[in-house]
C-alpha positions in Angstrom: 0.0 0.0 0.0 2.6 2.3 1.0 4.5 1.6 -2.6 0.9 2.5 -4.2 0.9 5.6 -2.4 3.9 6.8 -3.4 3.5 5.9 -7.1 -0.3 8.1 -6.7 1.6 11.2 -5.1 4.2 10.7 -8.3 1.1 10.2 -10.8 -0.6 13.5 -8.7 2.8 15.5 -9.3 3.0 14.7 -13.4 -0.9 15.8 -13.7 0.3 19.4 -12.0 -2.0 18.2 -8.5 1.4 19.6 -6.6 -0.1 20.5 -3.6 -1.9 17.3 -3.1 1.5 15.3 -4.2 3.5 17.1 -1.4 1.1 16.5 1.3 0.8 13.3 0.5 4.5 12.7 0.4 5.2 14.4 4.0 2.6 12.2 4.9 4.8 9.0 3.8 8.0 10.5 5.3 6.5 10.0 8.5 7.8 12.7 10.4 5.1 14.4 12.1 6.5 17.4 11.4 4.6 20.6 10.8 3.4 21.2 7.0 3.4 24.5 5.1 0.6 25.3 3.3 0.5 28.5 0.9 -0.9 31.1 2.9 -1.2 33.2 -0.7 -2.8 31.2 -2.8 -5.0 29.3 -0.5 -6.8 32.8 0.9 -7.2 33.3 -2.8 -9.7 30.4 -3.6 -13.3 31.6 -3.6 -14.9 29.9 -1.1 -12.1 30.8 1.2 -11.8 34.4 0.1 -15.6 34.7 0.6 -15.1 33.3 4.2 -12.7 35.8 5.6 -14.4 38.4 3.9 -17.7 37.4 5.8 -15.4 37.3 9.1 -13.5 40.7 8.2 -17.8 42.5 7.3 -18.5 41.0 10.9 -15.5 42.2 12.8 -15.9 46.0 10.7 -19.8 45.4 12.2 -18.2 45.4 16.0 -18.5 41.4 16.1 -15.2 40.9 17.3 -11.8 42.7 17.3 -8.1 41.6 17.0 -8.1 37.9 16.4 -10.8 36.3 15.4 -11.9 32.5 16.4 -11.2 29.4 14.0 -13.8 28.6 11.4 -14.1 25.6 9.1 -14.3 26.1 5.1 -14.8 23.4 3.0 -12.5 23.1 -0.3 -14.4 21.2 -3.6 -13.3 19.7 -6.2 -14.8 22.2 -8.2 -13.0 24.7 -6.8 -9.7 23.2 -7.4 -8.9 19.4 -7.9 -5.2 20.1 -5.8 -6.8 22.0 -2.8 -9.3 19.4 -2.9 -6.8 16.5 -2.8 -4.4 18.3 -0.1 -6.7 19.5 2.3 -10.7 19.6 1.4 -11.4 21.8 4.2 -9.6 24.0 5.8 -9.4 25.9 9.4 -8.8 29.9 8.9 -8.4 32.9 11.4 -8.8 36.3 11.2 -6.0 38.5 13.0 -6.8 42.3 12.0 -4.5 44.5 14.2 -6.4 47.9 12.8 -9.4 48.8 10.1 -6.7 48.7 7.5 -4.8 45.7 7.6 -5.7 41.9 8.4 -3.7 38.4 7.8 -4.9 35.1 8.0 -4.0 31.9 9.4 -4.5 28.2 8.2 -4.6 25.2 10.3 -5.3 21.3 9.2 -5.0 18.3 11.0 -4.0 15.8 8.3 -5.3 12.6 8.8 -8.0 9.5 7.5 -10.3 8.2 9.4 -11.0 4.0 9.1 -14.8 5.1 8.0 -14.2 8.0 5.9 -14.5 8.5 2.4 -13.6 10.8 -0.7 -14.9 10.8 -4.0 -15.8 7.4 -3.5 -12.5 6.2 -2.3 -12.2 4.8 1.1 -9.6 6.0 3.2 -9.2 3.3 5.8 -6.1 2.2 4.1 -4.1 5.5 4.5 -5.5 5.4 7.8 -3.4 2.1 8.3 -0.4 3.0 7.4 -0.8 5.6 10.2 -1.8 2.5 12.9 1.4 0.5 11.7 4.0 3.5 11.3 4.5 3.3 8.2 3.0 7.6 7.6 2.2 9.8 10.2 -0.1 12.7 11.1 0.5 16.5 10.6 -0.6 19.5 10.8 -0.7 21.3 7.6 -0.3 25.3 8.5 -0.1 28.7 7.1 0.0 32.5 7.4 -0.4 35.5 5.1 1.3 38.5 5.4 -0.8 41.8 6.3 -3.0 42.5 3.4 -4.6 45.5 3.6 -8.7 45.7 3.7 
């Protein structure tokens, strides 16, 4: 399985699904180690660029001020096949230090679950590899710089 794995994040790589490949490939190296998401392109995606707008109209409404709590958006393949492949959802913050200028910050726990699925595909045997050390977890985790509003 393992083998298979690393022969799909190559296959992922040629087709351009880069983000996907990598994330998929730290998750093989099996280090546990923190994995760095880009913070740039990722805020950029519409569903995600809709989200923290919606958080930055709340916090300009008095909602909340400085940094914000973590929200949930959900990636699609619609939206874009790598995205999809490396993360599907994704946890965002808010920080917004004054009216003019905001970052955000990016948070998933990468893991499968024995009962989940995608697309179809069960993920119980990625979860396995997991169980016998042979990948590990990660968190996958990102930050903009200050954009301005």
């Amino acid at each position: 399985m393992r083998a298979g794995c690393y022969a799909l994040a190559g296959l992922w790589w040629l087709t351009g699904l880069r983000r996907a490949a990598g994330a998929l490939r730290h998750y093989l190296a099996g280090t546990g180690a923190p994995y760095a998401l880009d913070a740039s392109t990722l805020v950029a995606l519409p569903p995600v660029r809709a989200a923290v707008n919606a958080r930055l109209t709340e916090a300009e409404a008095g909602h909340w001020s400085g940094t914000d709590s973590w929200h949930g958006v959900h990636i699609g393949p619609a939206t874009s096949p790598d995205w999809w492949l490396a993360v599907r959802g994704i946890q965002f913050r808010v920080e917004r230090p004054n009216p003019r200028y905001y970052r955000v910050e990016f948070r998933k726990t990468w893991n499968f679950d024995r009962g989940e699925c995608a697309a179809g595909v069960p993920l119980a045997p990625f979860a396995r590899l997991h169980e016998r050390g042979l990948a590990r977890e990660f968190t996958a985790v990102g930050r903009t710089g200050y954009l301005p509003r």
